[in-house]
C-alpha positions as CSV (number, residue, x, y, z in Angstrom):
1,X,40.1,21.7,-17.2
2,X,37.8,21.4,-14.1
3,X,34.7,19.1,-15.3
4,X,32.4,19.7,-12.2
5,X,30.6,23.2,-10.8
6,X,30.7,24.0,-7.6
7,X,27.9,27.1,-8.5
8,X,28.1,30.6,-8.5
9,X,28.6,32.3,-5.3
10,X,27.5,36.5,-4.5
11,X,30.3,37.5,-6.4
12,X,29.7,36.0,-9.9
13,X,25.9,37.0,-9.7
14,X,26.6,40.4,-10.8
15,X,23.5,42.9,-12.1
16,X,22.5,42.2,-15.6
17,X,24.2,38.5,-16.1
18,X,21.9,36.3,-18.3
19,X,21.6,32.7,-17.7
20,X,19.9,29.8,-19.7
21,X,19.4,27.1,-17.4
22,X,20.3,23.6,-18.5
23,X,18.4,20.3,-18.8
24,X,14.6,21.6,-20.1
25,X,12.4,19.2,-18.1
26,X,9.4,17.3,-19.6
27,X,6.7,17.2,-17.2
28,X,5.4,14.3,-17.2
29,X,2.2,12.3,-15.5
30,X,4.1,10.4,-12.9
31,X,5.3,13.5,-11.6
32,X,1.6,14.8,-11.6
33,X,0.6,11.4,-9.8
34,X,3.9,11.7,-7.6
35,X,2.9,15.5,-6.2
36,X,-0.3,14.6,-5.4
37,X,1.2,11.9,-3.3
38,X,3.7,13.9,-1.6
39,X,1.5,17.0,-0.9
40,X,-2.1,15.6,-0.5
41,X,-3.4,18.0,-3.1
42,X,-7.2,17.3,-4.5
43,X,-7.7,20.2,-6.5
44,X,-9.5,18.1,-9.5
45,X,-8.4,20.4,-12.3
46,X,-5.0,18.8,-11.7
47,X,-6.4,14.8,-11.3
48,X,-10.1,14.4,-13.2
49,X,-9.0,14.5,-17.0
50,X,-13.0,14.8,-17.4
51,X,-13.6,17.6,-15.3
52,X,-11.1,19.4,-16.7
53,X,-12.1,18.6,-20.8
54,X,-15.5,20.0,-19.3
55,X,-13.8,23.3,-18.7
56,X,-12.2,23.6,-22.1
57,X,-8.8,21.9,-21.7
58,X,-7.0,18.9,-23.4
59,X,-7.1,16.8,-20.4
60,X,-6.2,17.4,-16.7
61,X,-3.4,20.3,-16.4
62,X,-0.3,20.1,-14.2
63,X,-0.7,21.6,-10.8
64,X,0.2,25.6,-11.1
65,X,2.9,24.7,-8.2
66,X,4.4,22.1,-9.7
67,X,4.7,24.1,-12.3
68,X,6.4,26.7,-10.0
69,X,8.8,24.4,-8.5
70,X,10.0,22.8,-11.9
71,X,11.0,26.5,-13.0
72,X,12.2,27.2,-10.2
73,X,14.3,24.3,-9.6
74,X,15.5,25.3,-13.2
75,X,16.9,28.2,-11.3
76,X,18.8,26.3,-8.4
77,X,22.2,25.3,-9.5
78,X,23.1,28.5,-11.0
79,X,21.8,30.7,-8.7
80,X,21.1,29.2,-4.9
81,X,23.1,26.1,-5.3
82,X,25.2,28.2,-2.5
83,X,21.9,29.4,-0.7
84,X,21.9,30.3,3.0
85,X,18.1,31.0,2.2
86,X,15.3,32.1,0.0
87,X,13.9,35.1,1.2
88,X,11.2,36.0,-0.8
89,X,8.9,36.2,-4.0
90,X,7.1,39.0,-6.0
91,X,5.8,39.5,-9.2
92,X,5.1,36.0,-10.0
93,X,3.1,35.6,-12.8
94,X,1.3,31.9,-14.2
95,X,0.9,32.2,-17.7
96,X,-0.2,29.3,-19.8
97,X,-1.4,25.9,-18.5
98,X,1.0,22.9,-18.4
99,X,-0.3,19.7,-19.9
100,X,1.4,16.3,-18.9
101,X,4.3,15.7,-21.9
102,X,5.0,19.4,-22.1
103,X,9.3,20.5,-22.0
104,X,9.7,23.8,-19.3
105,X,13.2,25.9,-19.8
106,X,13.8,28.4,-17.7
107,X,16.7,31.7,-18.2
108,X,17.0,33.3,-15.2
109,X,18.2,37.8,-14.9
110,X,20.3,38.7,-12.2
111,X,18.3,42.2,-11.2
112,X,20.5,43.7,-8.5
113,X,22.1,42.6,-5.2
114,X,23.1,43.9,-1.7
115,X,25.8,42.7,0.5
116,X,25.0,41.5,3.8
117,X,26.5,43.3,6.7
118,X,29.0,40.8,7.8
119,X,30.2,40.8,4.6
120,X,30.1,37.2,3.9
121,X,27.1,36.8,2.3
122,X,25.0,38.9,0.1
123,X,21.0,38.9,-1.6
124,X,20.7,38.7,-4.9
125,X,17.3,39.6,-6.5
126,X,16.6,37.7,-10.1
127,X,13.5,37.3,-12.3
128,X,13.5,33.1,-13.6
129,X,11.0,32.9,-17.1
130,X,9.5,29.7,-18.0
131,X,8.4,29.0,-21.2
132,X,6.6,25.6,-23.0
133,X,8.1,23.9,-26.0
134,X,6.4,26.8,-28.0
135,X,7.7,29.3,-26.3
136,X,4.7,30.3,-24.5
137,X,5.8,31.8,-21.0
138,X,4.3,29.3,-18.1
139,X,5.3,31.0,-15.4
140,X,7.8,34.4,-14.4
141,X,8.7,35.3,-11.0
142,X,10.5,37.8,-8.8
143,X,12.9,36.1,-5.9
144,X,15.9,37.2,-4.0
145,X,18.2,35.0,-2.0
146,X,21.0,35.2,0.7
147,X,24.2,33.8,-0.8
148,X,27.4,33.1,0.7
149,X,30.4,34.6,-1.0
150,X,33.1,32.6,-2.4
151,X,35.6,34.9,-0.4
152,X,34.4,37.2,2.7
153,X,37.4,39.4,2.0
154,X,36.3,40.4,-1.6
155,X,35.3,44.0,-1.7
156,X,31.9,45.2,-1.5
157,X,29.3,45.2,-3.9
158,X,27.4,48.1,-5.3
159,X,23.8,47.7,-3.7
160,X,21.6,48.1,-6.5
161,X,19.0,46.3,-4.9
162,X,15.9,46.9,-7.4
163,X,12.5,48.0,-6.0
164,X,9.8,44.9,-6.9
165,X,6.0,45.3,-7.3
166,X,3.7,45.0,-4.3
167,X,1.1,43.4,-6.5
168,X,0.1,42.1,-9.6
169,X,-2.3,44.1,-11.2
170,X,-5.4,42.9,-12.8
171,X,-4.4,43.7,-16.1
172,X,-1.4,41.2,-15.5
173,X,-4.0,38.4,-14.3
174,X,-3.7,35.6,-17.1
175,X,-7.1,33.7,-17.3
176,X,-6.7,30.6,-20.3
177,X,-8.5,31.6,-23.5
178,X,-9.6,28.1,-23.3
179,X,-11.2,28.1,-20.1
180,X,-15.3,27.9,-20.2
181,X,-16.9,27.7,-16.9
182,X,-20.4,27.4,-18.1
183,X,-20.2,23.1,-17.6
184,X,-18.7,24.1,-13.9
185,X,-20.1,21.5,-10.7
186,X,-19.4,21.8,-7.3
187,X,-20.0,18.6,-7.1
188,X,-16.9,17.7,-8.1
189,X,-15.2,20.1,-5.8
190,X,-17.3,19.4,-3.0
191,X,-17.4,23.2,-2.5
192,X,-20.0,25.6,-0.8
193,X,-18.5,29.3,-1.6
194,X,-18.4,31.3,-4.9
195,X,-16.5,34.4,-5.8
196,X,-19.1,36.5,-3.7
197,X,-19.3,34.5,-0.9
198,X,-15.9,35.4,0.8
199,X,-15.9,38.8,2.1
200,X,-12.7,41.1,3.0
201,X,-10.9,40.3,6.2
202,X,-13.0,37.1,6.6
203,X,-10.8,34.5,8.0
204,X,-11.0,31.0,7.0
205,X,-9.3,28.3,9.4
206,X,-8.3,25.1,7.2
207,X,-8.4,22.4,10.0
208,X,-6.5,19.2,9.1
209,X,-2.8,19.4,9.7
210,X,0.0,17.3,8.1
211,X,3.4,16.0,9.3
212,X,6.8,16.9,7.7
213,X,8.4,13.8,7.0
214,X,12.4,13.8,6.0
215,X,11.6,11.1,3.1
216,X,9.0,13.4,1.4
217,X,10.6,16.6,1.4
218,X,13.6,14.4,0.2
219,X,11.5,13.0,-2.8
220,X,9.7,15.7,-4.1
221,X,12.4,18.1,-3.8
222,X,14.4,15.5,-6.0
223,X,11.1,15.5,-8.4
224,X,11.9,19.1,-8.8
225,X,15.7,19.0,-9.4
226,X,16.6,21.2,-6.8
227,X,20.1,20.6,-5.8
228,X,20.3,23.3,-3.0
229,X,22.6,21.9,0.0
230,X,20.5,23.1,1.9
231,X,18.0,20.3,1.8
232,X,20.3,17.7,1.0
233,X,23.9,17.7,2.1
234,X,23.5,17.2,5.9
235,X,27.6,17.0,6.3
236,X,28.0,20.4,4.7
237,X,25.5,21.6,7.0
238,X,27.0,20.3,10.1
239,X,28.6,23.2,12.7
240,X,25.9,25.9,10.9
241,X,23.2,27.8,12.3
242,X,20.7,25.0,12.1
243,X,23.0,22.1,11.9
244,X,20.5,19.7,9.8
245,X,19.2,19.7,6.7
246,X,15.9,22.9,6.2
247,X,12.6,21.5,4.9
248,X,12.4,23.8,1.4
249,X,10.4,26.3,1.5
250,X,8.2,25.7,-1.7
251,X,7.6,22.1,-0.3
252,X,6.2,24.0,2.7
253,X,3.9,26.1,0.4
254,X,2.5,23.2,-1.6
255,X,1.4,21.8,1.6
256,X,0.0,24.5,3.0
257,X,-1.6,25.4,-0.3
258,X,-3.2,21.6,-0.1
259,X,-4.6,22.2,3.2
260,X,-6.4,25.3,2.0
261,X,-8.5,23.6,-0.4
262,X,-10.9,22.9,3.0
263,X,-13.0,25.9,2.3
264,X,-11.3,26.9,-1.5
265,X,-12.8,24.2,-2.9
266,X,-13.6,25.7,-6.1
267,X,-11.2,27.9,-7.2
268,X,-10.0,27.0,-10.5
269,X,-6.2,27.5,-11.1
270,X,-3.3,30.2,-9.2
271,X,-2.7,33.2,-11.1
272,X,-0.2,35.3,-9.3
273,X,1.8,35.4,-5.9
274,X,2.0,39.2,-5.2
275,X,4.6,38.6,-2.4
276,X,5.4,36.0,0.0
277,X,8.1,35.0,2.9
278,X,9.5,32.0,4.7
279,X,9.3,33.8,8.2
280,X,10.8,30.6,9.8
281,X,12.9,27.6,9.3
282,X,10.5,23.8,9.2
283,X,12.3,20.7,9.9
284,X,11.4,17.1,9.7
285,X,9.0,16.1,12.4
286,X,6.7,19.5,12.3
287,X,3.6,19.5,11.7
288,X,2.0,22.1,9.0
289,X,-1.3,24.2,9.7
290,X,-2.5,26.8,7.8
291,X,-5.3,29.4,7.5
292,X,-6.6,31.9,5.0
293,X,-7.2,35.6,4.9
294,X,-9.4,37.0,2.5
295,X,-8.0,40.3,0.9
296,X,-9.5,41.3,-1.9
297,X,-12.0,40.6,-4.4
298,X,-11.5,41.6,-7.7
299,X,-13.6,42.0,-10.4
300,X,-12.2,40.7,-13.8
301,X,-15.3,42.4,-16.3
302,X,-15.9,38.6,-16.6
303,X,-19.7,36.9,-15.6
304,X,-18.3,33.8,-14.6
305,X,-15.6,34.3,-12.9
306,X,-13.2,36.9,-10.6
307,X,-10.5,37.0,-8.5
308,X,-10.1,36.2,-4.8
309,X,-6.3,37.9,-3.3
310,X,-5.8,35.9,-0.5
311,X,-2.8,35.5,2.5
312,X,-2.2,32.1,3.4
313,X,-0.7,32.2,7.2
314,X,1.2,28.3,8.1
315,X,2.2,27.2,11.4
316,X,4.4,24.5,12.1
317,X,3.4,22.8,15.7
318,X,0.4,25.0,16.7
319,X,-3.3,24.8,15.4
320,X,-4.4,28.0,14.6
321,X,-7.9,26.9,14.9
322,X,-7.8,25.8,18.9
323,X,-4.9,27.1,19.6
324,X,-4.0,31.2,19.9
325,X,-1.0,31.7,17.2
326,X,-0.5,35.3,16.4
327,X,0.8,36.3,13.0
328,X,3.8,39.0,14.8
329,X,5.2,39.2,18.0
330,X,7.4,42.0,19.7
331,X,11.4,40.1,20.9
332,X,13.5,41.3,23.6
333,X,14.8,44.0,21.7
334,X,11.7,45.7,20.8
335,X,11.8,44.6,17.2
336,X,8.4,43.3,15.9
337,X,9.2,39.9,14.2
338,X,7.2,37.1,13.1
339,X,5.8,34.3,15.3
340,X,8.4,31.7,16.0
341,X,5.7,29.2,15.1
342,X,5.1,31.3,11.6
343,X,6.6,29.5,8.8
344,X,4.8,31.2,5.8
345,X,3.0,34.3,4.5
346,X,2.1,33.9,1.2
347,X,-0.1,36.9,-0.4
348,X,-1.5,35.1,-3.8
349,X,-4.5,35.4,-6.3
350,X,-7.0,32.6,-7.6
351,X,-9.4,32.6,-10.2
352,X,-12.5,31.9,-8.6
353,X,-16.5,30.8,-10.4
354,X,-18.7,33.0,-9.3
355,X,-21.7,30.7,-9.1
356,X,-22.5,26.9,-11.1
357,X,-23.0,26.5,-14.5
């Protein structure tokens, strides 16, 4: 009897398999104080235990991406422990907020697949549900993934490949029953802008930058249990395309995500990524810039409070506020591809006040 996994390659990730992820994870407040280290993040809802009892909640709730990575990670030795990459998101939903000393489990539905066209390697789309200790659902998503195949010479899968939303939809917006803006300061935010001060198409250039460091990305992608070789086995990885070990991409988005709270100040929690891509491989050594595009405000039927969609654009090694760093560029071929220096497009929805209490 073998006792240890070497994960499921394209092959056993067939449409319709059902898995139950092992070893629920208690989130805990080290790992709330240890994100914040790692990523710089100073949204308050996550740190100030008396901002957030001002807003209705317990005490300070865990950050809606760790939250996301924890589920995720969940996700990682049964499905992308065999990764060449994660391609993509949709439909990702945040459902109820995380407390410190809550247990996530995640099950994770294999939704259709495609095989690549060398035939070695296939995407797999699956939807990963995490629920509390109650059963409440925290957080569902939409991803798909290129993974190798155990062996190249297998025959060729159906392509089922499932169509996923574009959006969330309003009506799938969760907003915390608990939640009561009326005590809301911007002077704990430090913020300027409300709900109806960001306008459609209005670009908002974050301005501090941050380094990649190999120990961090190292560290906090062990706080999330993600095993992917990827990110860790730099042997494996030796005589591949990139030859070293790829910065993961959710790291990359809780970065750039931390950056953005120059001039997001007050939004209140994440409640959906509608779709989103890691357009380029970051290593250790780059250095992270991001800006925001405003896409759409929506209107909730609520007086306090609506939602802002936004696109947040990072860069690795070029400032897109001094420096000219366009989103999609035309290669030798003719083919328009992203910027070189693009290493995220994330199209997500906050919850945004829409003036003080």
């Amino acid at each position: 009897m073998r006792k240890a996994t070497t994960g499921n390659y394209f092959e056993d990730l067939v449409t319709g398999l059902e898995i139950r992820h092992a070893v629920p994870r208690t989130v805990t407040e080290g790992d709330a104080a240890l994100y914040i280290a790692l990523t710089a993040d100073r949204y308050p809802l996550h740190c100030n235990a008396e901002f957030a009892r001002s807003l209705g909640f317990e005490r300070e709730t865990v950050n809606d991406l760790l939250v996301f990575h924890t589920v995720f990670g969940k996700s990682v030795p049964d499905i992308s422990l065999n990764a060449i990459a994660n391609l993509g998101y949709a439909d990702v939903r945040f459902g109820a907020p995380v407390l410190p000393g809550d247990t996530i489990s995640s099950t994770t539905t294999v939704l259709g697949r495609r095989e690549a066209r060398g035939g070695d390697s296939g995407v797999v789309w699956v939807r990963t549900v995490g629920v509390n200790q109650r059963g409440e659902e925290v957080l569902t998503l939409i991803r798909w993934v290129l993974v190798n195949k155990r062996d190249p010479d297998s025959p060729a899968a159906e392509d089922d490949a499932p169509e996923v939303p574009e959006a969330v939809g309003p009506d799938a917006l969760y907003v915390p029953e608990q939640l009561d803006l009326s005590a809301f300061t911007a002077g704990i935010t430090g913020g300027r802008a409300w709900w109806g001060d960001y306008e459609p198409g209005e670009r908002i250039d974050h301005v501090e930058g941050m380094a990649i460091e190999e120990a961090e990305q190292q560290i906090i992608t062990r706080l999330y249990q993600n095993t992917a070789r990827a990110h860790f086995n730099a042997h494996a990885l030796q005589g591949t395309r990139f030859g070293r070990r790829v910065i993961y991409g959710g790291h990359i988005i809780s970065v750039a995500r931390a950056l953005s709270f120059n001039g997001l100040e007050n939004a209140v929690r994440v409640l959906a990524f509608n779709g989103g891509t890691h357009s380029n491989p970051t290593f250790a050594g780059d250095t992270l810039f991001a800006w925001t595009e405003v896409v759409e405000r929506i209107d909730l039927g609520r007086d306090d409070a609506g939602a802002l969609r936004l696109r947040l654009i990072a860069t690795k090694d070029a400032d897109p506020a001094t420096e000219d760093v366009p989103l999609r560029v035309t290669d030798e071929r003719g083919r328009e591809r992203y910027h070189p220096n693009v290493v995220l497009d994330l199209d997500y929805t906050v919850l945004m006040p829409k003036g003080q209490g």
